[in-house]
Biotite code that builds the C-alpha atoms (Angstrom):
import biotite.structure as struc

atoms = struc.array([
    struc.Atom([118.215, 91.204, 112.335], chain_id="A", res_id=1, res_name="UNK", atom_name="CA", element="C"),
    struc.Atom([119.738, 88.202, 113.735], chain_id="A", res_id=2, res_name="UNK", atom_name="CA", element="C"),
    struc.Atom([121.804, 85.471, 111.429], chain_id="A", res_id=3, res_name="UNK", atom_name="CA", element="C"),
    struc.Atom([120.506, 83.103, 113.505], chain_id="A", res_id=4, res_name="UNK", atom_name="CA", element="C"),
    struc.Atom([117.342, 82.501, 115.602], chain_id="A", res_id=5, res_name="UNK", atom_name="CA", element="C"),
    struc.Atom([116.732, 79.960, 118.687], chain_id="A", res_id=6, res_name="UNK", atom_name="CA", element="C"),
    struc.Atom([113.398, 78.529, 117.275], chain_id="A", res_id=7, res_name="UNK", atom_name="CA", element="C"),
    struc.Atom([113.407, 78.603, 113.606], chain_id="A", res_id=8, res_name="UNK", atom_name="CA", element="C"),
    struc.Atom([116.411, 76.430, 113.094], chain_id="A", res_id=9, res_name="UNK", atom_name="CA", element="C"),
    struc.Atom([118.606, 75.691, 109.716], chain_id="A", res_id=10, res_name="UNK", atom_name="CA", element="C"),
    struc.Atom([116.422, 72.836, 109.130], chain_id="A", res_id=11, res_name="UNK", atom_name="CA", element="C"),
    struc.Atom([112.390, 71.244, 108.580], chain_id="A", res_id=12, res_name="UNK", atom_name="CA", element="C"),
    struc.Atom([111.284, 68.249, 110.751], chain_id="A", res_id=13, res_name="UNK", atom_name="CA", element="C"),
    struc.Atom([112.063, 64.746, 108.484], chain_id="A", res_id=14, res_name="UNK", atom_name="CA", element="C"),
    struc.Atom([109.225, 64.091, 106.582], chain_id="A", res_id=15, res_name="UNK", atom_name="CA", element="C"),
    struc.Atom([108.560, 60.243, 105.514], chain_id="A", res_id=16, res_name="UNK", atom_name="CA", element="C"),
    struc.Atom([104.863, 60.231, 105.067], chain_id="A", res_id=17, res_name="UNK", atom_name="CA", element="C"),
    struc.Atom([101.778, 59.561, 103.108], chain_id="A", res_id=18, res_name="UNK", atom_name="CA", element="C"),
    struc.Atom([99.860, 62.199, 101.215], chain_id="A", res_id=19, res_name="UNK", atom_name="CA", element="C"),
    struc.Atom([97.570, 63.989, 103.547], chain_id="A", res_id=20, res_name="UNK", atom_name="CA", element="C"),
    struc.Atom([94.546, 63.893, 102.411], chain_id="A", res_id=21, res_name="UNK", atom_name="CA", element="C"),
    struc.Atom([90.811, 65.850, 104.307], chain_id="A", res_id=22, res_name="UNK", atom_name="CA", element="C"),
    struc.Atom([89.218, 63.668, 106.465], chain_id="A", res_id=23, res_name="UNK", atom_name="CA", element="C"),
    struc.Atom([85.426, 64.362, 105.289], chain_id="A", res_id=24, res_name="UNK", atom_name="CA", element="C"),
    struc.Atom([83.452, 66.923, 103.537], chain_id="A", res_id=25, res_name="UNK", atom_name="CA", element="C"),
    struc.Atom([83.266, 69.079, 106.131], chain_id="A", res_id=26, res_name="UNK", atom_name="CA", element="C"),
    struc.Atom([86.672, 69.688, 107.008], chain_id="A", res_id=27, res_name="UNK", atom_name="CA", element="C"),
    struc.Atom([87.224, 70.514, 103.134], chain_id="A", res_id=28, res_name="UNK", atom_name="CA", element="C"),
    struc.Atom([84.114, 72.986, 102.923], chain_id="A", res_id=29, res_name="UNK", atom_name="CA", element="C"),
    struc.Atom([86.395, 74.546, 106.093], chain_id="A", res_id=30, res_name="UNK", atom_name="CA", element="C"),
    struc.Atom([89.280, 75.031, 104.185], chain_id="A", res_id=31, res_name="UNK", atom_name="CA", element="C"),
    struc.Atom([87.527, 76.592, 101.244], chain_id="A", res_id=32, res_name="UNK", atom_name="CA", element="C"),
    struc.Atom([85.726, 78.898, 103.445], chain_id="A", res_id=33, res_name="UNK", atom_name="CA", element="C"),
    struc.Atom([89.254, 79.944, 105.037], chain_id="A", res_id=34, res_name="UNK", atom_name="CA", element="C"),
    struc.Atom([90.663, 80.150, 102.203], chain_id="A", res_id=35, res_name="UNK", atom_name="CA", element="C"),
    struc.Atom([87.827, 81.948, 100.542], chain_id="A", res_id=36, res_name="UNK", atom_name="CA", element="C"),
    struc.Atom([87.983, 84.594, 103.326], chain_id="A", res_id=37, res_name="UNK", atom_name="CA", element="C"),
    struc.Atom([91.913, 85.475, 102.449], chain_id="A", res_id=38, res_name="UNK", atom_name="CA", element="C"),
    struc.Atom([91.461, 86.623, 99.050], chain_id="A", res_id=39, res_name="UNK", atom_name="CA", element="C"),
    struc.Atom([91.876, 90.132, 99.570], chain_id="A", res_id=40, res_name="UNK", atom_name="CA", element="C"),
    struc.Atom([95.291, 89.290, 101.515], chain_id="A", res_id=41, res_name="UNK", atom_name="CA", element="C"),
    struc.Atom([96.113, 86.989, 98.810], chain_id="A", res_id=42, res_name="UNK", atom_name="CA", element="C"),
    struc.Atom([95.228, 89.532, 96.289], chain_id="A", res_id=43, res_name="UNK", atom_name="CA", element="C"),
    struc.Atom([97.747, 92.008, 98.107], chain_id="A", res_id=44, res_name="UNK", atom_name="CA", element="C"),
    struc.Atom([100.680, 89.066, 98.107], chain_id="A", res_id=45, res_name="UNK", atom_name="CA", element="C"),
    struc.Atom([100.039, 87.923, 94.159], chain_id="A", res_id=46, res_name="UNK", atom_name="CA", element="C"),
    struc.Atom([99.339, 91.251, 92.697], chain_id="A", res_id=47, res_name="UNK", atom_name="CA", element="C"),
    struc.Atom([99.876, 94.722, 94.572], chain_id="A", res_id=48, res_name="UNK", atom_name="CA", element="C"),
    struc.Atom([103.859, 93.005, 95.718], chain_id="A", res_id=49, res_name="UNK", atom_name="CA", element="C"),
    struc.Atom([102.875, 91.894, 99.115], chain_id="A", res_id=50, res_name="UNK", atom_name="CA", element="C"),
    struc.Atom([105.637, 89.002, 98.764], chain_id="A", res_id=51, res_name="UNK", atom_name="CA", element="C"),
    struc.Atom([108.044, 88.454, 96.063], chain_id="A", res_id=52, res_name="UNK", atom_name="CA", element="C"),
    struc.Atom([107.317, 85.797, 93.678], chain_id="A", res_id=53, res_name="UNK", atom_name="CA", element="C"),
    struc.Atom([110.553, 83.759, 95.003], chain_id="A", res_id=54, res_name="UNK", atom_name="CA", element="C"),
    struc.Atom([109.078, 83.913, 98.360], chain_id="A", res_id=55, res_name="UNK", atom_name="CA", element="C"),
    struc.Atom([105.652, 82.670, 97.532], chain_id="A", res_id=56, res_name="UNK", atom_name="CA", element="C"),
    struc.Atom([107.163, 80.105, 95.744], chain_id="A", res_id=57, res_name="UNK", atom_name="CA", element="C"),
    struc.Atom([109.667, 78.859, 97.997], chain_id="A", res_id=58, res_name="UNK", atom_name="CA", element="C"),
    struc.Atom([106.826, 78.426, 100.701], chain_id="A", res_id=59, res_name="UNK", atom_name="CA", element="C"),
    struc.Atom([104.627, 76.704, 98.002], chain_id="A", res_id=60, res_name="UNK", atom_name="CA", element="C"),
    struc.Atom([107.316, 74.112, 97.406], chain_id="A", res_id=61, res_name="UNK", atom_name="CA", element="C"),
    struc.Atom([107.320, 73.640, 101.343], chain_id="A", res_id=62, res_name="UNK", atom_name="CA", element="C"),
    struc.Atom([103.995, 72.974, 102.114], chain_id="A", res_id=63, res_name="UNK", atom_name="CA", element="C"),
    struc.Atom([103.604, 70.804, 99.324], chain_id="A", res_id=64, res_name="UNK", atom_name="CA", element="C"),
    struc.Atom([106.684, 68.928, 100.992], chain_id="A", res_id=65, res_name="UNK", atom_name="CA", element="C"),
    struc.Atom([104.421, 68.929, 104.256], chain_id="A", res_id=66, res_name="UNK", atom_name="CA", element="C"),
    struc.Atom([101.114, 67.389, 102.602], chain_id="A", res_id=67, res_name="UNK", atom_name="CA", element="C"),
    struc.Atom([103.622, 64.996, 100.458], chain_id="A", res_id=68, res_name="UNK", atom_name="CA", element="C"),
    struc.Atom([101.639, 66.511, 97.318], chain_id="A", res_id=69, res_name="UNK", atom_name="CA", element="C"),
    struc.Atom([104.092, 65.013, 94.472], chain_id="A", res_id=70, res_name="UNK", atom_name="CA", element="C"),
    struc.Atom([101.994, 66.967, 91.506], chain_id="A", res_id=71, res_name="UNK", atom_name="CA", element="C"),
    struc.Atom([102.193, 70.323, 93.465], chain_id="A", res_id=72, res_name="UNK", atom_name="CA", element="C"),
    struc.Atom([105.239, 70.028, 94.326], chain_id="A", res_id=73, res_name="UNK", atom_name="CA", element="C"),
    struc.Atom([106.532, 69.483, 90.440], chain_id="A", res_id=74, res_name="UNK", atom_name="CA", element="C"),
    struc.Atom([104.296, 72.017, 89.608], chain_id="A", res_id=75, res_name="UNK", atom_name="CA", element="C"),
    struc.Atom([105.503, 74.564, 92.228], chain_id="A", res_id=76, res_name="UNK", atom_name="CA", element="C"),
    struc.Atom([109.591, 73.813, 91.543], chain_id="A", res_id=77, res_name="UNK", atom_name="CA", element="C"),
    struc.Atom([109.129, 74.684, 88.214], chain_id="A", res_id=78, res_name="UNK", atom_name="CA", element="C"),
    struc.Atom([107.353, 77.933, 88.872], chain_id="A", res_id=79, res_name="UNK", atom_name="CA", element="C"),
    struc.Atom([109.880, 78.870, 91.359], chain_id="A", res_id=80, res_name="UNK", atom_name="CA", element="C"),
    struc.Atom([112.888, 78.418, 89.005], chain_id="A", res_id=81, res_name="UNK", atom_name="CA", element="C"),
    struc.Atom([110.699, 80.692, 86.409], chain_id="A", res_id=82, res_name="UNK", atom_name="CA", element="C"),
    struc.Atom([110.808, 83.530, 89.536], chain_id="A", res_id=83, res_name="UNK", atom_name="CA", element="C"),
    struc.Atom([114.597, 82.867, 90.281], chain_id="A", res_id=84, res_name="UNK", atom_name="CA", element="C"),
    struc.Atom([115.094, 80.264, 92.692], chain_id="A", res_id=85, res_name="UNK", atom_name="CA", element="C"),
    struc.Atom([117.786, 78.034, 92.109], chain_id="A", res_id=86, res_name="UNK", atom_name="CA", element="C"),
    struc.Atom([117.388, 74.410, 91.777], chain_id="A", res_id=87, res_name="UNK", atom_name="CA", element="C"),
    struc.Atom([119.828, 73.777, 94.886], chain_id="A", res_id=88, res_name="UNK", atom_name="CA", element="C"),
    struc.Atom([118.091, 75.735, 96.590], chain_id="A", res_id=89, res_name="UNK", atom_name="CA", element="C"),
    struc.Atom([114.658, 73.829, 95.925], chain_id="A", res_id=90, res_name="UNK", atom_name="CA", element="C"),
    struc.Atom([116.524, 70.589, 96.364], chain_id="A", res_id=91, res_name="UNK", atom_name="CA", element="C"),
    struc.Atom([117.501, 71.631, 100.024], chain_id="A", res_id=92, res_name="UNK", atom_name="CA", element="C"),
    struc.Atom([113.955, 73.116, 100.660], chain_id="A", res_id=93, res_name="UNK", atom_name="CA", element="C"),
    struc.Atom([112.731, 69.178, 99.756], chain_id="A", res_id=94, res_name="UNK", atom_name="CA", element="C"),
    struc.Atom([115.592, 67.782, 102.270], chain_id="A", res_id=95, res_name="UNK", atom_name="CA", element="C"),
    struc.Atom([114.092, 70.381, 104.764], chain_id="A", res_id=96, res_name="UNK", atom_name="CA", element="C"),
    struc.Atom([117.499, 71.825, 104.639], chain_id="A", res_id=97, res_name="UNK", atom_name="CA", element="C"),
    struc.Atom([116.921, 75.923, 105.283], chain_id="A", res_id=98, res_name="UNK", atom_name="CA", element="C"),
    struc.Atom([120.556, 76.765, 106.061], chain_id="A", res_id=99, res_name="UNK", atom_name="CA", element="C"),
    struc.Atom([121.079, 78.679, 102.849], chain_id="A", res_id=100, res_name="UNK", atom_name="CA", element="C"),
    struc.Atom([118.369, 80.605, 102.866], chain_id="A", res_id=101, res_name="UNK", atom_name="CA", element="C"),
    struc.Atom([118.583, 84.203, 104.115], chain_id="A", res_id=102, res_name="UNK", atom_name="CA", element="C"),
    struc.Atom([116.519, 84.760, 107.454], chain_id="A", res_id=103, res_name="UNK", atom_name="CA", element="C"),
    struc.Atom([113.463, 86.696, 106.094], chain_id="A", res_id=104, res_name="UNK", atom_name="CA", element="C"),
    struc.Atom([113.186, 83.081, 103.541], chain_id="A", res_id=105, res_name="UNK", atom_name="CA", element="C"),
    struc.Atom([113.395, 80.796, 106.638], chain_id="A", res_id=106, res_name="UNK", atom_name="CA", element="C"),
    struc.Atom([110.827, 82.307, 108.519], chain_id="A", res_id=107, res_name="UNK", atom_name="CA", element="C"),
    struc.Atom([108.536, 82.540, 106.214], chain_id="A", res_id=108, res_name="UNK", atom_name="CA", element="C"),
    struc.Atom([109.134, 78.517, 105.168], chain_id="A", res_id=109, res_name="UNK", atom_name="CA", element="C"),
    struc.Atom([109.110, 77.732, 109.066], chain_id="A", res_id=110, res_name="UNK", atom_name="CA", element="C"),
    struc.Atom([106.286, 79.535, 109.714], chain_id="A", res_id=111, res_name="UNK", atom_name="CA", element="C"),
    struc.Atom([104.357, 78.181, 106.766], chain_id="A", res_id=112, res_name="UNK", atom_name="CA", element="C"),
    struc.Atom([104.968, 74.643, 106.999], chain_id="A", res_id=113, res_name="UNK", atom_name="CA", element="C"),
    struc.Atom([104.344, 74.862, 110.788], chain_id="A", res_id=114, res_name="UNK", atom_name="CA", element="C"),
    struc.Atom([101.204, 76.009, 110.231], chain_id="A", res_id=115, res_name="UNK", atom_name="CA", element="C"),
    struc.Atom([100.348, 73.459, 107.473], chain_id="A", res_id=116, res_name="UNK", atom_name="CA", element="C"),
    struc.Atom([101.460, 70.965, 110.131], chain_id="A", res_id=117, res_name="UNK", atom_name="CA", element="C"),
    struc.Atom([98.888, 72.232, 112.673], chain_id="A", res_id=118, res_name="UNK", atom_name="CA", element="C"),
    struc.Atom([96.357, 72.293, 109.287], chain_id="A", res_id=119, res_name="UNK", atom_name="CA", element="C"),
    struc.Atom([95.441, 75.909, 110.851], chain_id="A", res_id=120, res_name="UNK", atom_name="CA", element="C"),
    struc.Atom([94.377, 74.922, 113.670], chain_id="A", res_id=121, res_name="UNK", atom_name="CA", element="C"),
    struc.Atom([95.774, 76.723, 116.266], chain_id="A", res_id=122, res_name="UNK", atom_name="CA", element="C"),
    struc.Atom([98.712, 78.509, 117.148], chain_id="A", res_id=123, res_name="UNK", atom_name="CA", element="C"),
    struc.Atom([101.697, 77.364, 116.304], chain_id="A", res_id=124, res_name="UNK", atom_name="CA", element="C"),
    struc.Atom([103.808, 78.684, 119.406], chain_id="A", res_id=125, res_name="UNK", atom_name="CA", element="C"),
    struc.Atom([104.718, 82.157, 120.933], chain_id="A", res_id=126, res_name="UNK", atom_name="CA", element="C"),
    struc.Atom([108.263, 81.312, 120.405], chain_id="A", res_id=127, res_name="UNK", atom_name="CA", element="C"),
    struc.Atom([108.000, 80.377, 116.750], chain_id="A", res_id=128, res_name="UNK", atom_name="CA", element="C"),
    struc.Atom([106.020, 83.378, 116.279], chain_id="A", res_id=129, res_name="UNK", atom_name="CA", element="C"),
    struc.Atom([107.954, 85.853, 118.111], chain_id="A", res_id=130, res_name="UNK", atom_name="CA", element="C"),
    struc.Atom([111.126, 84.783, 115.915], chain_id="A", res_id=131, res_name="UNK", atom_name="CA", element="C"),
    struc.Atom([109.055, 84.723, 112.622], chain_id="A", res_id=132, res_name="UNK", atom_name="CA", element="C"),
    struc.Atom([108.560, 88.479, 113.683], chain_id="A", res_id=133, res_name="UNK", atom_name="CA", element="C"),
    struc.Atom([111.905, 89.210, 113.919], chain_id="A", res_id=134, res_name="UNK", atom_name="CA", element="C"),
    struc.Atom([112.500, 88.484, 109.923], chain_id="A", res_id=135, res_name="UNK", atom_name="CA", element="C"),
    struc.Atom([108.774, 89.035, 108.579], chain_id="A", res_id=136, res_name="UNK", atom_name="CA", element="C"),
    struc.Atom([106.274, 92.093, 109.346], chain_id="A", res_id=137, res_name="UNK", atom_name="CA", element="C"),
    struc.Atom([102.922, 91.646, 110.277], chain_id="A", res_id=138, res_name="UNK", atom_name="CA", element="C"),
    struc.Atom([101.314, 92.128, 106.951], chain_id="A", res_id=139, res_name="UNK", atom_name="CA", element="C"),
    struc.Atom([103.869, 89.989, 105.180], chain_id="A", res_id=140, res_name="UNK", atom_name="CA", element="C"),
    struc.Atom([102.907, 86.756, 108.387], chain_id="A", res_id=141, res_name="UNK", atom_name="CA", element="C"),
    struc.Atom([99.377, 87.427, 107.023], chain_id="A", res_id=142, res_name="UNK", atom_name="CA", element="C"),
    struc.Atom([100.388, 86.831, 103.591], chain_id="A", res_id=143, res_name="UNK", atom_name="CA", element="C"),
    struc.Atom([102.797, 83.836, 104.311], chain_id="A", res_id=144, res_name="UNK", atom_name="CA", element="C"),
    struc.Atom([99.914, 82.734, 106.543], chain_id="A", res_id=145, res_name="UNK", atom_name="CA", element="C"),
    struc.Atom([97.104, 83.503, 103.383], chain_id="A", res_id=146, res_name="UNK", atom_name="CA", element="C"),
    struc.Atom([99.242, 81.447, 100.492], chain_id="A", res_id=147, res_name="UNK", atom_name="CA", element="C"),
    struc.Atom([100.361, 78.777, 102.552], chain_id="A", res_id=148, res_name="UNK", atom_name="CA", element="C"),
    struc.Atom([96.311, 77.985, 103.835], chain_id="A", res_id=149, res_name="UNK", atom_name="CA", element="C"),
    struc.Atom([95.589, 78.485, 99.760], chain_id="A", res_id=150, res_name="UNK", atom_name="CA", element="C"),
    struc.Atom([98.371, 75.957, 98.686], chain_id="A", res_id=151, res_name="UNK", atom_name="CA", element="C"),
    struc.Atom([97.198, 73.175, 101.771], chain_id="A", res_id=152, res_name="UNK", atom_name="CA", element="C"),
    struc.Atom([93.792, 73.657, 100.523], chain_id="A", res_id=153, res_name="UNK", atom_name="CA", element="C"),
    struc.Atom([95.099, 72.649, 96.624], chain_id="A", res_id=154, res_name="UNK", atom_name="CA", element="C"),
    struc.Atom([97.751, 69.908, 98.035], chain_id="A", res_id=155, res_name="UNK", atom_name="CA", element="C"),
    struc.Atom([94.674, 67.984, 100.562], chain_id="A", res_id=156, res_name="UNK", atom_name="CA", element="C"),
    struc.Atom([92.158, 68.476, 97.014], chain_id="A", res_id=157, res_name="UNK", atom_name="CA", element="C"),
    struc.Atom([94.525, 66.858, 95.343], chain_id="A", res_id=158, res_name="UNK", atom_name="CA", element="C"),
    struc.Atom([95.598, 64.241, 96.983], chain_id="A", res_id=159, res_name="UNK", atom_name="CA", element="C"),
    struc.Atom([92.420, 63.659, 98.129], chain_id="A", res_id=160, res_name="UNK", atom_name="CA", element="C"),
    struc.Atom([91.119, 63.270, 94.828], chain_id="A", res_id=161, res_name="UNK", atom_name="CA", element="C"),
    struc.Atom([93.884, 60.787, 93.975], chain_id="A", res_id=162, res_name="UNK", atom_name="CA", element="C"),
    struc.Atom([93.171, 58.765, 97.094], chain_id="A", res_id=163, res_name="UNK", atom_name="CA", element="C"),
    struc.Atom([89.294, 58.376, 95.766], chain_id="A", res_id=164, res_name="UNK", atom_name="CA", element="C"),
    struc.Atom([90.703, 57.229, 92.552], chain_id="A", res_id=165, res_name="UNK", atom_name="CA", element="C"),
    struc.Atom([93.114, 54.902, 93.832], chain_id="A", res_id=166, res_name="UNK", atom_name="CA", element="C"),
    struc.Atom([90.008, 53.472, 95.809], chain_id="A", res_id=167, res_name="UNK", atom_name="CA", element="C"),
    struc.Atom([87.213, 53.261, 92.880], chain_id="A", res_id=168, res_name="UNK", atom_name="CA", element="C"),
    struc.Atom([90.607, 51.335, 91.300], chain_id="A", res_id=169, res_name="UNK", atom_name="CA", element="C"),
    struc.Atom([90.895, 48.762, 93.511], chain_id="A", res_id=170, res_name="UNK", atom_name="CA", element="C"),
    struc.Atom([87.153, 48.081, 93.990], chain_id="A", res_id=171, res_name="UNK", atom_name="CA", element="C"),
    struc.Atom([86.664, 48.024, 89.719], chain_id="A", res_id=172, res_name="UNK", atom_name="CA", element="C"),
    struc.Atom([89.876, 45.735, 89.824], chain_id="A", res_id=173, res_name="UNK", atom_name="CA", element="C"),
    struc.Atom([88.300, 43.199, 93.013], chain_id="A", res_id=174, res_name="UNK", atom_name="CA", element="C"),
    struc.Atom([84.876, 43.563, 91.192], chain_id="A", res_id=175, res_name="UNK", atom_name="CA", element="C"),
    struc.Atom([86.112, 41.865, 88.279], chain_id="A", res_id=176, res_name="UNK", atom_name="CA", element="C"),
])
């Protein structure tokens, strides 16, 4: 396998944003269904060793980085040093800094968060893909694909939740 691949990079697009959040009902009922319709894949990754727990982990901690989900993101750092990852290593994952990572750990974050990016909504590139494929099987793309959809889907609920607090806030603090 290659040390180093034309698409996938050493590092994440710069991220400066606000918490993505779904844009109606609808498009969350989507991602439930989609997630909903993984579970036997996501079964295989969590429980019958589909992925590693550092790897699931890793990519957790990335696509919370894409939806700038703070309380996922704390939540998913700590889990991943529990399964091994180092704390430098989650601190360059969060500066979108891959270049430590072994190749099979970057594609899998690459492919992840590009997909997150795209909110699964279409292909993310032959290019990308065709390098991802170099470092990952098929199966273990699936799986990548499967917990990264399931972690979106819990970053956008949350933050989406938050934002409809924030909102009921403001209008109990102008109502008064």
């Amino acid at each position: 396998m290659p040390t180093a691949t034309k698409v996938l990079g050493d590092r994440l697009s710069p991220l400066d944003r606000r918490p993505r959040t779904f844009a109606s009902p609808g498009e969350a009922l989507r991602e439930l269904a989609g997630a909903v319709s993984r579970t036997p894949v996501l079964a295989s990754a969590y429980l019958q060793g589909g992925l590693e727990p550092e790897l699931r982990e890793r990519v957790m901690v990335a696509v919370s980085r894409v939806n700038a989900c703070r309380g996922c993101t704390r939540v998913h750092e700590r889990w991943a040093i529990r399964t091994g990852v180092t704390s430098k290593e989650l601190e360059a994952i969060g500066q979108g800094d891959l270049a430590a990572l072994d190749d099979r750990n970057r594609a899998a974050i690459v492919y992840a968060t590009a997909l997150a990016e795209a909110r699964f909504r279409g292909p993310v590139g032959a290019d990308l893909v065709a390098d991802v494929a170099e470092s990952l099987t098929a199966s273990e793309m699936t799986a990548v694909e499967a917990v990264a959809r399931v972690m979106c889907l819990a970053n956008l609920s949350a933050n989406t939740a938050e934002s409809l607090v924030e909102r009921l806030r403001a209008e109990v603090v102008g109502a008064d």
